[in-house]
C-alpha positions in Angstrom: 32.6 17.5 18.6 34.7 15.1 20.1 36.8 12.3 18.3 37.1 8.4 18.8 38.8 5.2 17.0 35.6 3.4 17.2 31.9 4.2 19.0 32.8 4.7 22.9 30.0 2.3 23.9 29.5 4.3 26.9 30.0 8.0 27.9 28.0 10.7 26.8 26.5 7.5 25.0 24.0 6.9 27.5 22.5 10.3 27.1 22.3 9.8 23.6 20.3 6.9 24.1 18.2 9.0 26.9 17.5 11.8 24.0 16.6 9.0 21.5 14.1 7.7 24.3 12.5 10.9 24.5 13.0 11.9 21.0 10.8 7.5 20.6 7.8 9.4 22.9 7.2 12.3 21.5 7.0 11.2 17.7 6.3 7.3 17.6 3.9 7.4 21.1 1.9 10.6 20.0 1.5 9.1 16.8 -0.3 6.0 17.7 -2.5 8.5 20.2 -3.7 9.6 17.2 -5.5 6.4 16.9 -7.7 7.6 20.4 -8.8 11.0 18.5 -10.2 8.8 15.9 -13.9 8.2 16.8 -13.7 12.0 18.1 -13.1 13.1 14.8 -15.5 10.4 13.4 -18.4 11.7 15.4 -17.5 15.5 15.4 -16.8 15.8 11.4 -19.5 13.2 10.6 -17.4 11.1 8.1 -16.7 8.1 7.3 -13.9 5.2 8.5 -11.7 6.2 5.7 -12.1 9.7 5.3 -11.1 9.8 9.3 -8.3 7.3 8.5 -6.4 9.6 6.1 -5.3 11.9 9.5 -3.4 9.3 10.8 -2.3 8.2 7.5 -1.0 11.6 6.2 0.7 12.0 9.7 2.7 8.6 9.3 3.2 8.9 5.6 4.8 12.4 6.3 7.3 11.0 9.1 8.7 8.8 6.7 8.2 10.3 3.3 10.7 13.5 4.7 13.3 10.8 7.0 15.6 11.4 4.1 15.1 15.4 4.4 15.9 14.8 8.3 19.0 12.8 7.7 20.4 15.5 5.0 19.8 18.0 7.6 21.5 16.4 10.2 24.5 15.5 8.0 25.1 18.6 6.2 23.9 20.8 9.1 24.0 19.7 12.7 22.1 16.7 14.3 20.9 19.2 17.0 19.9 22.1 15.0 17.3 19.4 12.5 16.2 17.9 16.1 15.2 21.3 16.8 13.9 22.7 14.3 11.6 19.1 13.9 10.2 19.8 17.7 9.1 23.8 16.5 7.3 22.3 13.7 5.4 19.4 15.5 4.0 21.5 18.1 2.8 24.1 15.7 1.0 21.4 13.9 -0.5 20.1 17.0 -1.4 23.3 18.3 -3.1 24.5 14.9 -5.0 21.2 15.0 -6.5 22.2 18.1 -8.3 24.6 16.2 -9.4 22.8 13.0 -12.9 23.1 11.8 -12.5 20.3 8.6 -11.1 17.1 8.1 -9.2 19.1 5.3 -7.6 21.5 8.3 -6.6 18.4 9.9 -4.7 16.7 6.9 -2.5 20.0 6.6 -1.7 20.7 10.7 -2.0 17.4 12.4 -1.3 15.2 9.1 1.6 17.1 7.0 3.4 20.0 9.6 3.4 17.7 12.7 4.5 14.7 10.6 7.5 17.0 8.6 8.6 17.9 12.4 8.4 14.1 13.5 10.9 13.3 10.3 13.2 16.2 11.3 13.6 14.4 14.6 12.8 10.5 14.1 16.0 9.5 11.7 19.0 11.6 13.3 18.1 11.0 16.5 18.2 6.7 16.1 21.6 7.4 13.9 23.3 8.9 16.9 22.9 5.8 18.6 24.5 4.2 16.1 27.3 6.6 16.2 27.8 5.7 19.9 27.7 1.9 20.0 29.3 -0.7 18.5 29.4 -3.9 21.5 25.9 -3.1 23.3 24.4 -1.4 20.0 21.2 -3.5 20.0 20.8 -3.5 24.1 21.4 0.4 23.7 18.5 1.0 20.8 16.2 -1.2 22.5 16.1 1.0 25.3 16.4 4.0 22.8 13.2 2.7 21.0 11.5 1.6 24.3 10.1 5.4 24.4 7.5 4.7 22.1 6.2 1.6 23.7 6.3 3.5 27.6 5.3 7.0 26.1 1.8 4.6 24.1 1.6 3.2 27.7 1.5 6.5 29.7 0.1 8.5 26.8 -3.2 6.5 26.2 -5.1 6.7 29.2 -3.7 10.6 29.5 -4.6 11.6 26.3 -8.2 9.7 26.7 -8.8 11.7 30.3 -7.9 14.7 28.4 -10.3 14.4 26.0 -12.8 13.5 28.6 -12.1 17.0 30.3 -11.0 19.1 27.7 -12.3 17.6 24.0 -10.5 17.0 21.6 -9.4 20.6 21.3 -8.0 20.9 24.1 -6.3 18.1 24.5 -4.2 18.3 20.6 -3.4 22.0 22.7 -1.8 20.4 25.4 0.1 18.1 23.2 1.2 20.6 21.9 3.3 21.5 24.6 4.6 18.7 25.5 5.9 17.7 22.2 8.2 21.0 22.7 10.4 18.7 24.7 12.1 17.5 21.5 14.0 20.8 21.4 15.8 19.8 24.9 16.1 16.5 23.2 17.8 17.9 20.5 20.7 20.0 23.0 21.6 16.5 24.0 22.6 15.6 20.6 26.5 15.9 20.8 28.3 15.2 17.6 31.1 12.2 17.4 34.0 11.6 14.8 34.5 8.4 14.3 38.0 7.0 12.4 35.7 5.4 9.6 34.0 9.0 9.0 37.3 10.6 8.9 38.0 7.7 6.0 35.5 8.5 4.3 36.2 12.6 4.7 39.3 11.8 3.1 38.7 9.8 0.6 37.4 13.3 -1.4 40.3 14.9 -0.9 42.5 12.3 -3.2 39.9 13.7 -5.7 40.9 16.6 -8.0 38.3 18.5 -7.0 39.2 21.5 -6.3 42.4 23.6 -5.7 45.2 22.7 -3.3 44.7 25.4 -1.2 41.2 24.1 -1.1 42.0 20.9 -0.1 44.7 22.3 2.5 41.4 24.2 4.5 39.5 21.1 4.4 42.4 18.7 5.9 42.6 21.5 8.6 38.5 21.5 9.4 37.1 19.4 11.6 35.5 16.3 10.4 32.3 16.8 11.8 32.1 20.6 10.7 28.4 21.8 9.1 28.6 21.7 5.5 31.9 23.7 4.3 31.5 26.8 2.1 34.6 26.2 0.1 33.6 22.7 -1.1 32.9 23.2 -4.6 29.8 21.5 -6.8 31.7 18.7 -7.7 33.3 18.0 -4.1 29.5 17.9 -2.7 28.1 15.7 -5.4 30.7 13.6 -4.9 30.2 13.1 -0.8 26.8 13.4 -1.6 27.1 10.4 -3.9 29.6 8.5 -1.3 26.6 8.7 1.1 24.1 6.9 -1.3 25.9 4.9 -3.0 24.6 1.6 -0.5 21.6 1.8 -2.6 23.3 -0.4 -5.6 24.0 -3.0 -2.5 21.8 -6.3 -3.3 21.3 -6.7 0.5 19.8 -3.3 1.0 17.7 -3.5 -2.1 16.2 -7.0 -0.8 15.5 -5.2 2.9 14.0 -2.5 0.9 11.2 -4.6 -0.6 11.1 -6.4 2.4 10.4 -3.1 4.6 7.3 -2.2 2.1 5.1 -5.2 2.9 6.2 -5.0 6.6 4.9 -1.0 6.7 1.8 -2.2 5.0 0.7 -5.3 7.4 1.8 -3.5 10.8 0.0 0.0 10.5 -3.6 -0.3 10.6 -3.6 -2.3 13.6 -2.6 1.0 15.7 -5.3 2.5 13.9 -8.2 0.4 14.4 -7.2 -1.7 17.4 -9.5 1.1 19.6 -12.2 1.4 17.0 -12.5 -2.5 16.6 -12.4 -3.0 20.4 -15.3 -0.6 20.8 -17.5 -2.2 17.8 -17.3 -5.8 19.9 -18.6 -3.9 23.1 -15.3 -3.1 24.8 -15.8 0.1 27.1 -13.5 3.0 26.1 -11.4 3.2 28.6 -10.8 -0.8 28.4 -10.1 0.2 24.8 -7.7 2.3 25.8 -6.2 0.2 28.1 -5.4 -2.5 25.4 -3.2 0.4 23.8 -1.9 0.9 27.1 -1.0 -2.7 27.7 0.2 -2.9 23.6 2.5 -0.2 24.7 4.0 -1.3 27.9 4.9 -4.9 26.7 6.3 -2.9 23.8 8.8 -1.9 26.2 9.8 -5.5 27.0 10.2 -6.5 23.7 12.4 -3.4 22.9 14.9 -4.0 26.0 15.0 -8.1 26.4 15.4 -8.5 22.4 17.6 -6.0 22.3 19.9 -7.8 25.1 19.2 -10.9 24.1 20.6 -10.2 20.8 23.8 -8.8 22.2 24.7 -11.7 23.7 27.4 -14.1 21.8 25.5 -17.3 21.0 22.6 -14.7 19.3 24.6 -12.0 18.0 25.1 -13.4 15.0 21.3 -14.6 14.4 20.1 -11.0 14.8 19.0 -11.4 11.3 16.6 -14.3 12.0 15.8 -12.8 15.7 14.1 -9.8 13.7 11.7 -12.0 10.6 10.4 -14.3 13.3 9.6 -11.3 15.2 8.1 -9.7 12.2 6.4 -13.2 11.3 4.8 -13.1 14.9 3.0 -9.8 14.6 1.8 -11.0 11.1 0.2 -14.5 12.8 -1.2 -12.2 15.6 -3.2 -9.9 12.9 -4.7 -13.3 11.2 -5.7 -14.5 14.4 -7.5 -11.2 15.4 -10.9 -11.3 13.7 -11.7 -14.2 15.8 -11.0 -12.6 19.1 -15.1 -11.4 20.0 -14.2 -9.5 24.2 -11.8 -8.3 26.1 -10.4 -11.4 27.7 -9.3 -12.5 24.5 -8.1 -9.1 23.4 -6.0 -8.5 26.3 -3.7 -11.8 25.1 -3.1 -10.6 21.6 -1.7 -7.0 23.4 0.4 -8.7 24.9 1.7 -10.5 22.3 1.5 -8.1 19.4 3.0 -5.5 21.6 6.1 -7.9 22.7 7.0 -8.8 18.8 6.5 -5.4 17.7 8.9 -3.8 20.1 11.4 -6.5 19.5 11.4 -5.9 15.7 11.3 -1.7 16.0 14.4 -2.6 17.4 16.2 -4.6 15.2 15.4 -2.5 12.2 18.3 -0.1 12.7 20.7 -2.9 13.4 20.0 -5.1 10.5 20.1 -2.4 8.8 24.0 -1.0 10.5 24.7 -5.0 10.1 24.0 -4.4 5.9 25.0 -0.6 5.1 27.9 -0.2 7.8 27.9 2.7 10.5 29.3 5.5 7.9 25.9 5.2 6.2 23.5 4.5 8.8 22.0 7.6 8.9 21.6 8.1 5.0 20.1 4.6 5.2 17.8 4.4 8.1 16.5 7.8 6.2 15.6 5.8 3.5 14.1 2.6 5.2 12.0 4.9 7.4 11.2 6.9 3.3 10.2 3.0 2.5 7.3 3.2 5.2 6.2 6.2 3.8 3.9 4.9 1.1 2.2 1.8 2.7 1.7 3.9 6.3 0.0 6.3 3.6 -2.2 3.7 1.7 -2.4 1.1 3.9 -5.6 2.8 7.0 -7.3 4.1 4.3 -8.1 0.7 2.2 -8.5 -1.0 6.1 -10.8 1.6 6.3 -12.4 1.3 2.6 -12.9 -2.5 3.3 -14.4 -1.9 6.4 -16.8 0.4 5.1 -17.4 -2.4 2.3 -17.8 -5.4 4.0 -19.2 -4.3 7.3 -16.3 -6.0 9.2 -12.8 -5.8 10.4 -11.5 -9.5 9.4 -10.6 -8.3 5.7 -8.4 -5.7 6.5 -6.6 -7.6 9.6 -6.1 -10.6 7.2 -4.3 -8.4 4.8 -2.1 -6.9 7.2 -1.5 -10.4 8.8 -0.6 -11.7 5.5 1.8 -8.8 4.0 3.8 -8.9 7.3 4.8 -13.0 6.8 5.4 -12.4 3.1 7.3 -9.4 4.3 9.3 -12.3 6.2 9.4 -14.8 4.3 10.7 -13.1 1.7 13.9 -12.1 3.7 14.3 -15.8 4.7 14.3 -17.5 1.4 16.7 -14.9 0.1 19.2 -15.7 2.9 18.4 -19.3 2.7 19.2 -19.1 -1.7 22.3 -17.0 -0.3 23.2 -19.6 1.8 22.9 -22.6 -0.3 25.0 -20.8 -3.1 28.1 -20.1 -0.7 28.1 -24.0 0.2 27.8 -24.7 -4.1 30.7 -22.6 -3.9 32.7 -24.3 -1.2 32.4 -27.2 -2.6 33.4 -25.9 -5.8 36.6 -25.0 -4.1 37.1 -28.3 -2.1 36.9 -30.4 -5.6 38.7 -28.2 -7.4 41.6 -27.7 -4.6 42.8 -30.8 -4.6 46.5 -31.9 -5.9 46.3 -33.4 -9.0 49.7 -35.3 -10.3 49.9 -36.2 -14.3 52.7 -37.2 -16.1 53.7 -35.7 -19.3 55.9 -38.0 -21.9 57.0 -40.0 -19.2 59.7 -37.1 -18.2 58.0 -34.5 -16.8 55.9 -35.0 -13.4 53.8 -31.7 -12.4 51.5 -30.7 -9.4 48.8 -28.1 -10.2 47.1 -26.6 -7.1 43.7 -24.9 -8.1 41.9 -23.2 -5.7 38.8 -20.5 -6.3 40.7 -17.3 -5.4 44.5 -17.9 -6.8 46.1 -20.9 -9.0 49.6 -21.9 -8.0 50.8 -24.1 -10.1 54.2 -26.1 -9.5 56.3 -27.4 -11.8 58.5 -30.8 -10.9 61.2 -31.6 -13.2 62.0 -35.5 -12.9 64.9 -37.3 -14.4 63.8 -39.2 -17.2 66.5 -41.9 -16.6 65.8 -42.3 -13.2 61.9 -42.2 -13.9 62.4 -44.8 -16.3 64.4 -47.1 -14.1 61.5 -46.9 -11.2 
């Protein structure tokens, strides 16, 4: 463990960001994959849309419903041990998968295991980023996150040739072994002390919570020690608590609800962007491709959003950078129903693909931006919990109004319009946030102003009012004199 003042924003940095890359291709990338096994599965178990759906939905759900599990483990524990143990567990999966025989088998390997790996690894390896960068924070996790959109790039045709000459079977196997590469991800993990951790390490021992000579053995422990045997009960709740306690903030509670509808609206798509392209007479492998293409221009929008956001005349608009990016993707899904071949498909790849890497990105630095750096781990492990229901949910009704209404347009309306609410919703909050710090200034500016009344004719005094402190000064005037002027 080393210590710094502040996030070096540079140094063993840039292999933090190189492990978060990897760590982005073998969870997000083999997750959207998925999406190529899905007729497979269709045609081999014989079910229906949503039946089939519920694999990729479980797997998804999983990654986020246990981010929080992830984080705890790599705050209490050791970044690189959770990072580990999460790349064990997600090859199992994949590897039991390989030999499923039900839909059911599926839910439990690929669906619940693979995805309880993916949230061991997914959370503490973007918060390490964090930890790292302060200055080139957003260029640094767009190149972090650009893994998923290279890795969905590189990974779709592969895993589609692979099924071609292995099956199915075969080709979960091989996936299996690749997704082992989040253990040497995990070795790269270095832990950092920061000066704001070691506040907040402190701040507990002002507490009486414990005996002096307790207290004395924690002062002399490093700050970024695994979680310390002779902390007692209340000492943990306490940190525990200090951890959490952003969760009372107005800001993150408004980017919770926010995250909700964005989950919802941007999930199916990487489900049924293959099957709908093969329903309109788009070949495989030019269904493939469109992932392919989805995935490399994912990459763009990862690295020149996060730049462009670093720069001084944007840096401060990150905010409104990310909900027009999220308000894109949801006017690309309303637009897609109409979109009949493959010239027309290859467009909205493009475009889908740009504004969803540029707001992947973003998410952890609106988030740093509201909860602070102390937190972000604890709070990117809930955002990512927020997905957890609506990645869940959300393929399975696609799927159910498919089934239903013998087309597609349904469900890509719905997603189309939850991700602009999602946006919208965030923008009128800022905007009523906005509007009630100018009531406020102006509030100030009319009551700041020097005010002179005369008391009696005698006494003359000034009161100065302003909105944080009232000085008021007293002027004692000669009565004779006054009444001479």
């Amino acid at each position: 463990c080393t210590r710094h003042a502040g996030p070096p924003d540079g140094g063993w940095g840039w292999m933090i960001v190189a492990g978060c890359f990897l760590v982005t291709i073998c969870t997000r990338a083999v997750t959207r994959c998925i999406s190529i096994f899905f007729v497979e599965f269709q045609a081999y178990f014989g079910q229906d849309y949503a039946r089939t759906a519920w694999i990729h939905s479980i797997v998804d759900c999983t990654t986020m419903l246990c981010a929080p599990l992830g984080s705890l483990i790599s705050n209490h524990v050791s970044c690189q041990v959770g990072i580990m143990l999460g790349g064990l567990l997600a090859s199992t999966g994949l590897i039991l998968s390989s030999f499923a025989t039900s839909l059911e088998h599926l839910y439990l390997s690929l669906g619940v295991l693979t995805g309880l790996g993916f949230a061991f690894c997914y959370s503490p390896a973007i918060a390490m980023v964090g930890k790292y960068f302060n200055k080139r924070k957003a260029l640094a996790y767009g190149i972090a996150m650009s893994g998923s959109g290279i890795g969905t790039f590189i990974l779709a045709p592969v895993v589609q040739l692979l099924i071609e000459q292995f099956s199915w079977h075969g080709a979960l196997l091989i996936l299996g072994g690749f997704v082992l590469n989040l253990c040497v991800c995990g070795a790269l993990m270095r832990p950092i002390a920061l000066k704001e951790d070691c506040k907040n390490a402190c701040e507990f021992l002002e507490h009486d919570y414990g005996p002096e000579a307790q207290k004395q053995d924690l002062k002399r422990m490093s700050i970024c020690s695994p979680l310390i045997k002779v902390w007692s009960h209340e000492c943990l709740c306490y940190c525990s608590w200090k951890e959490y306690d952003f969760l009372l903030m107005p800001g993150f509670m408004v980017l919770a609800v926010s995250v909700l509808f964005m989950a919802y609206g941007c999930s199916p798509l990487f489900v049924y962007l293959v099957p709908y392209a093969l329903s309109i007479g788009v070949s495989h492998h030019q269904a493939a491709f469109l992932m392919s293409v989805l995935g490399v221009i994912d990459i763009i929008g990862n690295i020149t959003f996060g730049w462009l956001t670093d720069r001084r005349w944007l840096k401060k608009h990150r905010y409104f950078c990310y909900l027009f990016a999220v308000a894109m993707d949801g006017l690309c899904c309303l637009f897609l129903p109409v979109l009949q071949n493959f010239p027309l498909l290859l467009p909205f790849s493009f475009t889908f693909g740009y504004f969803d890497g540029a707001y992947v990105t973003l998410i952890p630095v609106v988030t740093a931006d509201v909860v602070g750096t102390s937190s972000l781990s604890s709070a990117l492990g809930v955002v990512y919990f927020l997905h957890a229901i609506p990645y869940l949910v959300s393929p399975p009704v696609a799927g159910w109004l498919v089934d239903t209404t013998g087309s597609y347009t349904a469900s890509f309306l719905l997603c189309g319009f939850s991700m602009i609410f999602s946006s919208m919703l965030l923008f009128l909050v800022r905007l009523a946030k906005k509007f009630k710090r100018t009531h406020l200034q102006s509030l100030t500016n009319d009551t700041g102003t020097k005010q002179r009344i005369w008391t009696n004719g005698a006494i003359a005094y000034s009161v100065t009012a302003e909105l944080d402190q009232k000085d008021v000064e007293f002027l004692a005037v000669d009565t004779n004199s006054h009444s001479n002027r």
